[in-house]
N, C-alpha and C positions, 0 to 999 in steps of 0.2 A: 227165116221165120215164116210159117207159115198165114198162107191169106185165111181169115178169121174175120166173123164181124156176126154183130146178131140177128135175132131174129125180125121177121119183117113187120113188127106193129109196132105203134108209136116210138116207145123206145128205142128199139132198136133204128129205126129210120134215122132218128137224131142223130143216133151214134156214128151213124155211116155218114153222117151231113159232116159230123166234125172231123173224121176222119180225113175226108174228101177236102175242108177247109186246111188240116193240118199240112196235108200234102202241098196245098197251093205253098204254105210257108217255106217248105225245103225248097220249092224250084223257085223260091224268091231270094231265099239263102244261099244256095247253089248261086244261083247267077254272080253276086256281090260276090261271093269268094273266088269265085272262076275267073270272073274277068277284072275285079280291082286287086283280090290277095293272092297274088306270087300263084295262078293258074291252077291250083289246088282245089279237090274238093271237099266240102265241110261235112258231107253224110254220107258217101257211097267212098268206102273203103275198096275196095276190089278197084277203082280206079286210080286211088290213092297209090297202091300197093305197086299198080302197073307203072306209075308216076314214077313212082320210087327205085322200081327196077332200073326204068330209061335212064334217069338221074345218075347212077352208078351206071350203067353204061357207057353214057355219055361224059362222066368223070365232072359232074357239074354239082357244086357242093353244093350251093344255092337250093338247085331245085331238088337235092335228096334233102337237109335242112327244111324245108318246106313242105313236101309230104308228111315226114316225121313229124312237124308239129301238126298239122291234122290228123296224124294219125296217135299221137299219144292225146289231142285235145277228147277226142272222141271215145278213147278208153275212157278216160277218166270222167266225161261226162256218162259214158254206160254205166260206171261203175259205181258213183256217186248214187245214180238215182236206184242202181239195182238194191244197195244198201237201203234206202232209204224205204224202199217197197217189200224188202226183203217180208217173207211172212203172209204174204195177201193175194191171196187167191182171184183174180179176173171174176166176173160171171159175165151173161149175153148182157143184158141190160143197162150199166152204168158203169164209167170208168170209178176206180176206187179214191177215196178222198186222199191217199198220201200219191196216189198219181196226179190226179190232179193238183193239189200242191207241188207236184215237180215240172208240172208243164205250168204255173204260174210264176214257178223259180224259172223257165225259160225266158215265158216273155218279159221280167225284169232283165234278168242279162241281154236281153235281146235289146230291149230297151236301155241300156248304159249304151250297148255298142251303135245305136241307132244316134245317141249325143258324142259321141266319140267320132262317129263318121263326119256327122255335120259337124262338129268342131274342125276336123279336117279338107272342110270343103267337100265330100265326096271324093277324096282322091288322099287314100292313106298312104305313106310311107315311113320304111325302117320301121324301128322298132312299133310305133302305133299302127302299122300295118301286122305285125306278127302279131301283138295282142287281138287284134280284131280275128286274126284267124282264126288263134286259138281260140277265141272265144264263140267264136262260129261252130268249129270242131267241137267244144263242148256242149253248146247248144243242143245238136244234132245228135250226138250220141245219148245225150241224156233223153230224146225225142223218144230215140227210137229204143230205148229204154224202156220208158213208159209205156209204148204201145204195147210190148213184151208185157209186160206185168198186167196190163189191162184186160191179158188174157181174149177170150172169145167175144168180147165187146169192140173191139179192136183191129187194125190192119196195117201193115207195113206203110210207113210215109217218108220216110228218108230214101230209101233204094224199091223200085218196082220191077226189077228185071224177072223177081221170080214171079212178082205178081202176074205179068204178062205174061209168060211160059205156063205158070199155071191156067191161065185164060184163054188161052190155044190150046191145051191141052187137053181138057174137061170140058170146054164151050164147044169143041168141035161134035155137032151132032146133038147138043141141043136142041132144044125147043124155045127156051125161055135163057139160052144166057144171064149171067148176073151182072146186072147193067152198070153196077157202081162202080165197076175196073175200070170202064172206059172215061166215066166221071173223075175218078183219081187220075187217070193217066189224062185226060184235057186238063185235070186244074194245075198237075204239075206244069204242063206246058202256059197255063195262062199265068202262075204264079212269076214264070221263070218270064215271062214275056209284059209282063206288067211291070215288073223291078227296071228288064232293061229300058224301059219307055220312060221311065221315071228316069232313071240314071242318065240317060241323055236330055231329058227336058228340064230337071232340076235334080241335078247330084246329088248335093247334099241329103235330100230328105228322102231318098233310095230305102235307105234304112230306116226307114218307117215302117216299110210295107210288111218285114218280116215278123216285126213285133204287132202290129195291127192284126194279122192274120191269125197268129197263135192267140192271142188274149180273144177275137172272134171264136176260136173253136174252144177254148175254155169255155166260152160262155155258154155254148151252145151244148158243151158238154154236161152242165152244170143242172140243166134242169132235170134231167133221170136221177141224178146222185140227190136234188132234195126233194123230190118225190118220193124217194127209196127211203129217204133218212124221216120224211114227216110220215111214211106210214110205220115207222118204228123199226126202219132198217137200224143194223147196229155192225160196225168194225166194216165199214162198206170204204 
C-alpha cells in the first residue's frame, strides 16, 4: 500500500494524528500476540509467511497451525471490511463513515478480546489462546483494510517496512522531510513498549491498551467526517 495521507491544514493534520494513534494500537497488538499467542504476528503477514515456511521446515505442526490461523484471521478480517466499504471512494480530508464504522467494529472485538484476556489472567491458553489470535488476526487485517479504503486520507498502520523504505528513499536530499513517518514509526515502538510494561506490571489488563488506542483514534478521526457531513457532505 502505498504511504498517503492529506493535506497539511486542519483536517488533514487530524488525520495524520489518528493515523499516528492507529499505529500506536498495532505495536500494542503485536506485542500481546508475539509474546503471549503461540509467537505469531496479528498484522505483518510477510513475517507470518516466513513463520510459516520455518514451521514446515522444521516439521513443527504447532507453529505451521499457528501462522495459518493468523494468517486466514487477517484475510478474512481484509475481506469483511473490504466488502463492507466496497463502493467508496477515500478523499484527503476525512475517513468515510462505513470506514469508520469498521474501525468501531474493531475496537468492540478488540474490546471482547481485552475481557477474554483478563478473564484468563493475562496468560491465555489452548483453545482461548487461539481465539484470541484469531481474533487479533482479524482485527488487524480488517485495520488495515480500512486505511486502504480511506484512500488519500490515510497510511499504512499494521506493517511500515515500506513506509520507511519509502522515507529513505524520497527524504534523502530533502529539505523538509515528512516528519509524520518518523511519528508513526516512535508510536509503533511506544505502542509495542507500553502494552509490554503493562504486561509485566498488571497482566491482565494488557488488553486494554489496544482497544483504548483504536476507539482514541476513532474519535479523533471523527471530527473531519461531522464537519464534512454538517456542511451538507453526503455518502462520505
Amino acid at each position: 500500500m502505498a504511504d498517503r495521507a492529506g493535506p497539511e491544514d486542519g483536517p488533514g493534520r487530524t488525520m495524520r494524528m489518528a493515523v499516528v494513534v492507529l499505529v500506536a494500537a498495532s505495536g500494542a497488538v503485536e506485542t500481546i500476540s508475539f509474546t503471549a499467542l503461540d509467537h505469531v504476528f496479528a498484522g505483518v503477514m510477510t513475517s507470518n509467511l516466513a513463520l510459516l515456511g520455518m514451521a514446515i521446515g522444521r516439521a513443527r505442526g504447532a507453529g505451521a497451525a499457528a501462522a495459518l490461523l493468523a494468517l486466514a484471521g487477517f484475510g478474512a478480517g481484509a475481506g469483511l471490511v473490504a466488502w463492507v466499504t466496497h463502493g467508496r471512494t477515500g478523499v484527503a480530508t476525512h475517513w468515510p463513515g462505513r470506514v469508520m464504522a469498521c474501525l468501531l467494529g474493531e475496537a468492540v472485538l478488540l474490546a471482547v478480546g481485552a475481557g477474554v484476556w483478563a478473564a484468563a489472567g493475562g496468560a491465555p491458553a489452548g483453545v482461548t489462546r487461539d481465539v484470541l489470535q484469531g481474533g487479533a488476526a482479524l482485527a488487524m487485517g480488517g485495520q488495515a483494510a480500512a486505511m486502504v479504503a480511506a484512500g488519500r486520507a490515510a497510511s499504512p498502520t499494521t506493517y511500515l517496512t515500506g513506509t520507511l523504505a519509502a522515507y529513505i528513499v524520497h527524504g534523502v536530499g530533502r529539505a523538509r522531510p515528512d516528519g509524520w513517518v518518523p511519528a508513526r514509526l516512535g508510536a509503533l515502538i511506544v505502542g509495542a513498549a507500553a502494552t509490554m510494561g503493562l504486561r509485566r506490571a498488571a497482566p491482565p489488563w494488557a488488553g486494554v491498551l489496544p482497544f483504548a488506542l483504536v476507539t482514541a483514534a476513532a474519535l479523533i478521526a471523527a471530527g473531519p467526517l461531522l464537519r464534512h457531513r454538517a456542511a451538507g457532505g453526503h455518502r462520505a
